[in-house]
SEKE-555635 format. One line per 8 residues: number of its first residue (from 1); their letters; for each residue x, y, z of N, C-alpha, C. Coordinates in steps of 0.001 Angstrom, whole numbers, plus 500000, padded with zeros to 6 digits. Atoms other than C-alpha are relative to their C-alpha. Layout:
REM SEKE-555635
NUM> a> X:Y:Z:X:Y:Z:X:Y:Z  ...
END
This chain:
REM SEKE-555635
1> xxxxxxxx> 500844:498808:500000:500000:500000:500000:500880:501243:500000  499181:499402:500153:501521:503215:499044:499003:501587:499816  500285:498865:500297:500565:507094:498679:499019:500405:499109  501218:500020:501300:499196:506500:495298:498863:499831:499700  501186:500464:499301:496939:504186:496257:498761:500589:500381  500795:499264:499427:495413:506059:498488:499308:500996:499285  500219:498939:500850:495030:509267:496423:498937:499311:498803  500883:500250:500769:493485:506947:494195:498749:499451:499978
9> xxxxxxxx> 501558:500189:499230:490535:505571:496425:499588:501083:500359  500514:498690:499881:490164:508796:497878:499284:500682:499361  501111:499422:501019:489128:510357:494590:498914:499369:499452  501181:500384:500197:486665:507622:493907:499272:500348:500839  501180:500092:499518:484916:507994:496802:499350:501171:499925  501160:498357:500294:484405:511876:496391:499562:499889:498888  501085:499429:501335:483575:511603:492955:498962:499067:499879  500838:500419:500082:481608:508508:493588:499207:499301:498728
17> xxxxxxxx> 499998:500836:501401:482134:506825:490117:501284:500415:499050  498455:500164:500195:485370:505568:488762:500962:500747:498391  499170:499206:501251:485391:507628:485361:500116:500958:500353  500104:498479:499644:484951:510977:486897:501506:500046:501170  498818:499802:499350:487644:509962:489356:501179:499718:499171  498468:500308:500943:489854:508703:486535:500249:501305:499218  500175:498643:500877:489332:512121:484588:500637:500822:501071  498988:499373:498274:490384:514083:488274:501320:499578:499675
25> xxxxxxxx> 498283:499747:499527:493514:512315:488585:500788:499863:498249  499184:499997:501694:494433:512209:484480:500458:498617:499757  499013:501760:500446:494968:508085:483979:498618:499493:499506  501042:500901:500610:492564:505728:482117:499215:499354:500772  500977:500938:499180:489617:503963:484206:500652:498696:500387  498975:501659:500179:491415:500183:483723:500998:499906:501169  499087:499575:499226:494319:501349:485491:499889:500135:501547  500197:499409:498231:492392:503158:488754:498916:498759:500191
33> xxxxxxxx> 500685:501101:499405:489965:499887:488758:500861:499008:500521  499118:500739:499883:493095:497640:488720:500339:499954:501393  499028:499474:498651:494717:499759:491552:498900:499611:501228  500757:500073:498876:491570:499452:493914:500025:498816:499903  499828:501188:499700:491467:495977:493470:500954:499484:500579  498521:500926:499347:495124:495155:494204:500100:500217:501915  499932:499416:498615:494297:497466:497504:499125:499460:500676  501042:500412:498872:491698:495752:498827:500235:498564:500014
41> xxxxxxxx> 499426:501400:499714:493330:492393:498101:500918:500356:500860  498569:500091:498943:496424:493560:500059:499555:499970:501071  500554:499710:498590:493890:494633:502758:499281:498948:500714  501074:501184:499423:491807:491602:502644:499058:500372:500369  501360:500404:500023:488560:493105:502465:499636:501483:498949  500804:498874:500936:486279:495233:500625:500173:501432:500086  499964:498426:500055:486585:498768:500302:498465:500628:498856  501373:499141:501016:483493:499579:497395:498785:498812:499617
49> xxxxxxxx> 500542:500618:501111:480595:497939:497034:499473:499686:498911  500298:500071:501762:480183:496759:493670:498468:499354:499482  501450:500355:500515:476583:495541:493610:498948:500933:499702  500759:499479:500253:475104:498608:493300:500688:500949:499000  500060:499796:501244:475173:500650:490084:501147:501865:500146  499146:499230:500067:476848:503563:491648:501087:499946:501515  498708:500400:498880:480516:503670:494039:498927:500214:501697  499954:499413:499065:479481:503284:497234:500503:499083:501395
57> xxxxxxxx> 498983:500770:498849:481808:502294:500486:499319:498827:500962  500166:500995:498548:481374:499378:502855:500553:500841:501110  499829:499489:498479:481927:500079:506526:501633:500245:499852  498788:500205:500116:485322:499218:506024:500677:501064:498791  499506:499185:501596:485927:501514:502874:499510:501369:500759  500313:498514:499418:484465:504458:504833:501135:500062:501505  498944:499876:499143:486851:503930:507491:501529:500270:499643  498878:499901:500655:489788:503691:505102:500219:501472:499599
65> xxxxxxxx> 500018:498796:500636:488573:506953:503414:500413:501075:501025  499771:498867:499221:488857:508949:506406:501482:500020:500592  497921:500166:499196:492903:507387:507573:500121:500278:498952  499457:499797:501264:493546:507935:503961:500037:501707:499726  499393:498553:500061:492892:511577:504143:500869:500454:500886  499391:499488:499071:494516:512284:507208:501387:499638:499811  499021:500541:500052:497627:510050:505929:500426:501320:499265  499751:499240:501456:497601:512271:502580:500071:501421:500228
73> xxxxxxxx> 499748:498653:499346:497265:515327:504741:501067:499911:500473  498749:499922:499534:500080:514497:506808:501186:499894:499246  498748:500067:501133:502412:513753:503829:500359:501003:499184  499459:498963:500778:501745:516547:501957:500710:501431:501298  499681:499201:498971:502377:518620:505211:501726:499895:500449  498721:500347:500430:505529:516736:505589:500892:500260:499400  499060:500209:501249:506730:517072:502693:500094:501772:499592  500092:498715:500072:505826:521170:502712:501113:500807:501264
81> xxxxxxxx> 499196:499479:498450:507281:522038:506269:501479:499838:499504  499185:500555:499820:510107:520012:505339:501113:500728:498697  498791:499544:501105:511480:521937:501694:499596:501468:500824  499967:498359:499768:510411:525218:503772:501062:500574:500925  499505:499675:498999:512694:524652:506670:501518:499668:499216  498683:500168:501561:515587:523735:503701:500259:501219:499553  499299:498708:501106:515748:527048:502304:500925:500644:500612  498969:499244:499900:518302:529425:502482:499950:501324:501120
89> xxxxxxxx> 500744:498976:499034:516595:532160:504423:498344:499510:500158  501467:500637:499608:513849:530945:506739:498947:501191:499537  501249:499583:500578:510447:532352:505747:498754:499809:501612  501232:500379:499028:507200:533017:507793:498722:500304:499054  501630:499698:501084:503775:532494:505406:499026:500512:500969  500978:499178:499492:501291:535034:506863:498252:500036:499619  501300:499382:500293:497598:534981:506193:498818:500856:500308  500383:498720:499463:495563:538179:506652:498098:499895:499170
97> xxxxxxxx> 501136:499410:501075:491818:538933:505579:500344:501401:499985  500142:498174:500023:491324:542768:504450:500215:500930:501041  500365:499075:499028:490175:544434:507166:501475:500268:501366  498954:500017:499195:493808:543687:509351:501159:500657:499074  499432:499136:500678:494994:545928:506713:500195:501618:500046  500205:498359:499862:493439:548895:507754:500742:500421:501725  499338:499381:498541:495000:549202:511315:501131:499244:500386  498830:500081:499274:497129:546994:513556:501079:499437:498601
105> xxxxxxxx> 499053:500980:500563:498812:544781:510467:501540:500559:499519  498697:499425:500126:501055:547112:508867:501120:500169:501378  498708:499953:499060:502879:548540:512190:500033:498614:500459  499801:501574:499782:502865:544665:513248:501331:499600:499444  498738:500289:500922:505264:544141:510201:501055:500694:500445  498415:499474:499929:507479:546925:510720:500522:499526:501360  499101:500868:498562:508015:545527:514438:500784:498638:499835  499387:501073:500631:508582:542350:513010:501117:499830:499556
113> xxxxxxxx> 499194:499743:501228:510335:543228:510455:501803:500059:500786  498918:499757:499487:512950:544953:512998:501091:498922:500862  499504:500767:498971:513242:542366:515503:499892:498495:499264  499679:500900:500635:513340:539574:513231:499996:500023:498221  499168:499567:501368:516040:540995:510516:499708:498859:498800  499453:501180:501169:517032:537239:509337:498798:499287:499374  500621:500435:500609:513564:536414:508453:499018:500206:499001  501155:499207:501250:511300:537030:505089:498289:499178:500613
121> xxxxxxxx> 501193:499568:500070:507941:537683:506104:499027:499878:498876  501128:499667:501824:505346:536658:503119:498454:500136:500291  501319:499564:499739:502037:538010:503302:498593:499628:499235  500922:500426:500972:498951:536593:501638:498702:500353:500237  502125:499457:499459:495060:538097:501809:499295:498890:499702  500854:501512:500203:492837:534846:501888:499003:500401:501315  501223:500154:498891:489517:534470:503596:500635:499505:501092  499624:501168:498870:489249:532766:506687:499996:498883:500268
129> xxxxxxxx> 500094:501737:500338:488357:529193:505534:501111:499618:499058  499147:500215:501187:491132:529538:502926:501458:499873:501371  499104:500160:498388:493742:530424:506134:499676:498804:500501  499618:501210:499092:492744:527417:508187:500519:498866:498951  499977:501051:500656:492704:524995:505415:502044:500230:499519  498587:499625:500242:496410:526758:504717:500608:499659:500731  499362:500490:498699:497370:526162:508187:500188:498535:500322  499640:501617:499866:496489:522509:507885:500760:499305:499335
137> xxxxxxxx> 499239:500559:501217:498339:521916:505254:501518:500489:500146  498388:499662:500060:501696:523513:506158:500116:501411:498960  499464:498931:500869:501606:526316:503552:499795:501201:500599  499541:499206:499236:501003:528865:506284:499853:499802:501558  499372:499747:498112:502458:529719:510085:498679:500429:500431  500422:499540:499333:500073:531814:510920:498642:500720:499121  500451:499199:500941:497037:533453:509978:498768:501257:500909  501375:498329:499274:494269:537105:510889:499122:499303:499174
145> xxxxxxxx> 501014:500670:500710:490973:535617:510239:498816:500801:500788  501185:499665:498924:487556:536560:511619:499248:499144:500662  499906:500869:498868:487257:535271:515030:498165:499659:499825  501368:500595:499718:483033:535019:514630:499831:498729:498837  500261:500852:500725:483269:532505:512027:500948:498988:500203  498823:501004:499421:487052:530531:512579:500272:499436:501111  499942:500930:498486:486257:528656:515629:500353:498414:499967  500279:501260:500038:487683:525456:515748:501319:499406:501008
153> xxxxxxxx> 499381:500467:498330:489289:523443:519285:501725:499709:498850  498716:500163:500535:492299:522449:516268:501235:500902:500285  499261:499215:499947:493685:525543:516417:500578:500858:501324  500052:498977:498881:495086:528302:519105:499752:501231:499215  500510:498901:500904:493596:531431:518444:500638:501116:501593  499814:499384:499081:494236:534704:520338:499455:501474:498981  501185:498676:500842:491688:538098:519548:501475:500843:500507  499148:498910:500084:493817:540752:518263:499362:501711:499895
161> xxxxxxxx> 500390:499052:500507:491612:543588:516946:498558:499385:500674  501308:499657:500071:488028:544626:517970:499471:501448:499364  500293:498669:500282:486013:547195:516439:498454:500078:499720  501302:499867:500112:482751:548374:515797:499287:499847:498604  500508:500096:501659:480282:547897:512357:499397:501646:500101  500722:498826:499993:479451:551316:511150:499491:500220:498457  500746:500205:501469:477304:551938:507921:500869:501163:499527  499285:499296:500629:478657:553157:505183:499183:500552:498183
169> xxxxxxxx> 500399:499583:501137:477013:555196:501890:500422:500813:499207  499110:498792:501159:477241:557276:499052:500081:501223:500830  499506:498585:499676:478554:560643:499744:498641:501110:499648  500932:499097:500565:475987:562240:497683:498742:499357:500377  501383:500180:499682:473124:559943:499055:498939:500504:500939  500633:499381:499142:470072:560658:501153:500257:499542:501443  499337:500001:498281:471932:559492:504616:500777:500411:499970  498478:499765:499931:474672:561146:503734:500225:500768:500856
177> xxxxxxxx> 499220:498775:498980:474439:563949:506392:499182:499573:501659  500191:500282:498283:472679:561964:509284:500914:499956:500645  498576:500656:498892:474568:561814:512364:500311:498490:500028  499559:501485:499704:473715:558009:512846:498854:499482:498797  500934:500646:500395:471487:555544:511249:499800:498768:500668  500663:501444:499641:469174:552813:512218:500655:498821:499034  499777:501374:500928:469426:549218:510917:498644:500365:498865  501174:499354:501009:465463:550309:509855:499894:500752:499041
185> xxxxxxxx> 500389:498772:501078:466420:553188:508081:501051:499319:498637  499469:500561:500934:469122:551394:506162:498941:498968:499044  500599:500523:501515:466772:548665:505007:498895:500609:499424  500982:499057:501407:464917:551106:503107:500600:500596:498845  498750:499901:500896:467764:551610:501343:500598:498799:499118  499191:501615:500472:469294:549115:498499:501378:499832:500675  498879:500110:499028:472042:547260:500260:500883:499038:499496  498396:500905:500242:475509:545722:499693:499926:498974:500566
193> xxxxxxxx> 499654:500978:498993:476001:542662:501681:500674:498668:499276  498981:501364:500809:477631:538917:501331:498787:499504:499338  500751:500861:501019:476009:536546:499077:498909:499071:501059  500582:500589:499725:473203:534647:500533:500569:498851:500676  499294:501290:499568:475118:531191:500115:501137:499723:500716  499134:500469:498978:477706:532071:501919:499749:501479:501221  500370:499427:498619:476275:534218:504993:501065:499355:501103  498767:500336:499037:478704:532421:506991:500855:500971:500131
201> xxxxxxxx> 498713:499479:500023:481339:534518:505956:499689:501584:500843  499975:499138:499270:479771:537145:508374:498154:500510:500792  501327:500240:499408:476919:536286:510481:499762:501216:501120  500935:498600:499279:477007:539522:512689:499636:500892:499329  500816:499301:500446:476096:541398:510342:498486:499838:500133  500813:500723:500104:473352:539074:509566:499057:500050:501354  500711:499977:498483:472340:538923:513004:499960:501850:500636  500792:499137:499527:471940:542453:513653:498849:500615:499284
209> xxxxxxxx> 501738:500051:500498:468853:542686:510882:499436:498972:500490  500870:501286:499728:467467:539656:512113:499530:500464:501626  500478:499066:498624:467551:541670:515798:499373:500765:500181  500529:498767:499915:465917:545030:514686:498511:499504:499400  501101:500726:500512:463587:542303:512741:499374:500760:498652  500101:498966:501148:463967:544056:509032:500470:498926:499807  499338:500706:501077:464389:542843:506096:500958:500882:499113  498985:498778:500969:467555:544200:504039:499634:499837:498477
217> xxxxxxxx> 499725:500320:501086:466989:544892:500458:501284:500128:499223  498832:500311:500024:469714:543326:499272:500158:500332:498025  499830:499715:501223:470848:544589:495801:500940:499618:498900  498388:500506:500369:474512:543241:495268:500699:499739:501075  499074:500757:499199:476619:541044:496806:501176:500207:500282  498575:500406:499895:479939:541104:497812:500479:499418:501365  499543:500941:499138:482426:539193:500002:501146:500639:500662  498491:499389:500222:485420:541629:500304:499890:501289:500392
225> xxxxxxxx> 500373:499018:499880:485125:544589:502221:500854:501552:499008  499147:499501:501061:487386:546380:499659:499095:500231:498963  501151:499408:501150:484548:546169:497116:498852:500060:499762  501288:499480:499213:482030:546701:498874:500170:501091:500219  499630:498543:500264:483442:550120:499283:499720:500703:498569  499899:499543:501713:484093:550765:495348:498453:499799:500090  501749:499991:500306:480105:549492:495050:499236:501122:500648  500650:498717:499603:479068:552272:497590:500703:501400:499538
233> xxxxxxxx> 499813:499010:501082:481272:554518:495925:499615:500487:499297  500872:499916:500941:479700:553902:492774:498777:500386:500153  501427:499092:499469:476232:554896:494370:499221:498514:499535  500746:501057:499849:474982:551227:494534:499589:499940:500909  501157:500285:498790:473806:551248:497619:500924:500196:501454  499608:500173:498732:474823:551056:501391:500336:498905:500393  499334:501472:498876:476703:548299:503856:500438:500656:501099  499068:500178:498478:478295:547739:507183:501356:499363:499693
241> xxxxxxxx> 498668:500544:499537:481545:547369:507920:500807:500380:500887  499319:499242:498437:484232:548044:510472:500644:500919:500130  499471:498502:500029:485228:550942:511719:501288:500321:499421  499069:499861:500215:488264:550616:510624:500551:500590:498716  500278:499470:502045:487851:550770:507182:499914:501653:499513  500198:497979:499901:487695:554719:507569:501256:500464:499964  498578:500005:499865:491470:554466:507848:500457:500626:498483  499140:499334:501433:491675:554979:504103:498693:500153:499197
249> xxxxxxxx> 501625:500152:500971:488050:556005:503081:499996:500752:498031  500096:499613:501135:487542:555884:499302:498984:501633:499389  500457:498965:500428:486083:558696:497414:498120:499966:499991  501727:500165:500329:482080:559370:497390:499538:498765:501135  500398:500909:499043:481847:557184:501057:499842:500809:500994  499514:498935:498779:480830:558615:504024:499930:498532:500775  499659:501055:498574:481215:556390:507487:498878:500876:500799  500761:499007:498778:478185:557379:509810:499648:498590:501215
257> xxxxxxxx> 500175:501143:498813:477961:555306:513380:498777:499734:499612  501616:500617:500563:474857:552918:513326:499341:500262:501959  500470:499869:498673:472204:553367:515736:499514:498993:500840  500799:501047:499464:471314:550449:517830:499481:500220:500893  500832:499869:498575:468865:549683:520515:500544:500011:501244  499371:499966:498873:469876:550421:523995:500183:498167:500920  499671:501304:499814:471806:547512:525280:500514:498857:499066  499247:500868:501337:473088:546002:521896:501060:500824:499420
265> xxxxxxxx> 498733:499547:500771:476418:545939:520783:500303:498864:498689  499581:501023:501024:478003:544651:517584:501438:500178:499468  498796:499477:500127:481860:544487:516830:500586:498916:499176  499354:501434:501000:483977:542344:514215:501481:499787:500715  498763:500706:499694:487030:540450:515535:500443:499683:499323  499072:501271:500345:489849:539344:514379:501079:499566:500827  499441:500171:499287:491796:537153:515623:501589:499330:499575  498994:500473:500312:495295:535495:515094:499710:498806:500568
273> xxxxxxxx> 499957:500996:499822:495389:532064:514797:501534:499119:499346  499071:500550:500659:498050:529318:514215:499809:498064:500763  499928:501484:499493:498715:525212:515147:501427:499755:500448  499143:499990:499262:500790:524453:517647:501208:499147:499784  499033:500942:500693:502584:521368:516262:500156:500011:498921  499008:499532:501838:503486:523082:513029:500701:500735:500038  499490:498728:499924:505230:525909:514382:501847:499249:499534  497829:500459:500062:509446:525901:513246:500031:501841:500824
281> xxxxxxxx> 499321:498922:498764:511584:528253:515752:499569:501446:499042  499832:498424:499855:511427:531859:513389:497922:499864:500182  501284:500412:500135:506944:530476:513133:500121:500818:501790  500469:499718:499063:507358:530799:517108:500062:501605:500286  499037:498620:499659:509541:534035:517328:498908:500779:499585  500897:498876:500504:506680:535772:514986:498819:499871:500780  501665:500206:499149:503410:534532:517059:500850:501042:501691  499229:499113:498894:505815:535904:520250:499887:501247:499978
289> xxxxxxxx> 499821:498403:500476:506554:538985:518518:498715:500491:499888  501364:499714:500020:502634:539350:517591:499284:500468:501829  500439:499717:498266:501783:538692:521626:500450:501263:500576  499557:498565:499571:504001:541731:522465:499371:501367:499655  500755:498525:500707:502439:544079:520269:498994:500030:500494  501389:500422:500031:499110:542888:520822:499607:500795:501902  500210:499583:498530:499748:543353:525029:500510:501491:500273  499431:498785:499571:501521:546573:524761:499236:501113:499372
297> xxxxxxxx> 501459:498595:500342:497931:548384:522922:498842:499188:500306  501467:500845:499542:495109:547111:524988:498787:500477:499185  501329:499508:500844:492915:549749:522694:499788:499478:499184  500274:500756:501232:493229:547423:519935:498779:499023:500437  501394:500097:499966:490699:545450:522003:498974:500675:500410  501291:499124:499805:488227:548057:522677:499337:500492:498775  500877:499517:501029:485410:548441:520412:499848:501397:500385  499896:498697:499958:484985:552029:521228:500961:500642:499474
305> xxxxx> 498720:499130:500220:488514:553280:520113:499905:499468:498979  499943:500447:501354:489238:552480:516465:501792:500449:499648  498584:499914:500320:493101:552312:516455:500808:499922:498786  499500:499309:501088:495104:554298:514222:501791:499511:500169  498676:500475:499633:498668:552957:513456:500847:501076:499647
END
């Protein structure tokens, strides 16, 4: 039993019929039927049963599927850690969403930067499901994600940034000169927000219309608070986002605080996350270096202050 193997049951069972998995990995059907056979003779028992018309696992074949990823995870992890800690000048892979752009991230770097000369720093913007899945895999140390959605016991996490959601519209629109606005008065307004199908990617928003008990009319989607800006720019409509984002406000945006009901707050986190048994020595030095910064501006967690670097 060997690597290959594996990789090559694996893709049957996600694709769940042996031409679609032979097309995936680029080899002829014949070949990846051959290979599962020889593997389940070596194993001495079944892995697929074949009496019904489409792939589907015995007990024993669903048990395989799941050591088989975790093998194929650990190898490619292996095998990543292992040409990264080879190079010539160690490296630290960084993953950031947007919004850790607008305040603490930069001065972060240049501290970094100072106190750990001998190492290159690489920086990458990826969601926050794109970061963990990076982290599991070895291709990054460390990553800024948003702490209301990246919860998971795998990782260590530690909240770096808090801040507040404050609406944001055209310049020239008709909220443009309130002091504050409701959630109510917004949805009377067409509105920016994430895509339906993936609401995950920022459920407090979500949850503070579902609190004021409005419906948002939702007009255009986005996922990226970066163009979700340009869209209210453009005079598409209104969104929320975090205060922070005011740090470098585009043209034709204003930023006006939102008004909520007495006794409700709403604030976006992020947090720094990383895995503890992947770290290599400059991996620790930078999560270290992060902790320092992080303890020496407590306003970074206060939603009230909106820290300016």
């Amino acid at each position: 039993m060997d690597l290959r193997q594996m990789r090559y049951f694996v893709a049957v069972a996600e694709e769940a019929h042996f031409w679609r998995a032979a097309a995936r990995l680029k080899i002829a059907q014949p070949p990846l039927s051959q290979s599962i056979q020889r593997l389940e003779a070596e194993l001495g028992v079944t892995l697929i049963d074949r009496s019904r018309r489409t792939v589907q696992l015995t007990e024993a074949g669903e048990v395989f599927l799941k050591q088989a990823r975790q093998t194929l995870q650990q190898a490619e992890l292996t095998q990543t850690l292992t040409i990264r800690t080879g190079l010539a000048k160690p490296e630290v892979h960084v993953g950031f969403i947007g919004p850790a752009l607008y305040s603490f991230l930069p001065q972060l770097m240049r501290q970094v930067r100072s106190e750990q000369a001998g190492t290159l720093v690489r920086l990458y913007e990826r969601g926050t499901f794109d970061q963990m899945a990076g982290l599991l895999r070895g291709q990054l140390d460390v990553g800024f994600i948003n702490s209301s959605v990246g919860r998971s016991d795998e990782f260590e996490t530690l909240p770096v940034e808090r801040n507040k959601f404050v609406a944001i519209v055209p310049a020239n629109g008709p909220l443009a000169n309130e002091p504050s606005v409701s959630l109510s008065q917004l949805a009377d307004h067409p509105l920016i927000l994430p895509p339906k199908a993936q609401l995950i990617y920022a459920p407090d928003i979500i949850a503070l219309f579902q609190k004021e008990g409005v419906v948002p009319q939702v007009i255009q989607e986005s996922l990226q608070t970066n163009t979700t800006l340009s869209l209210v720019a453009a005079g598409l409509g209104c969104s929320l986002v975090c205060a922070t984002a005011a740090s470098i406000p585009p043209r034709n945006v204003k930023f006006i605080p939102l008004k909520l009901p007495p006794g409700s707050a709403a604030y976006f986190e992020i947090a720094m996350i990383w895995l503890p048994g992947h770290l290599r020595k400059q991996s620790e030095e930078f999560i270290e270096a992060a902790k320092g910064f992080i303890k020496a501006r407590p306003k970074l967690l206060d939603p009230n202050v909106v820290f300016a670097p």
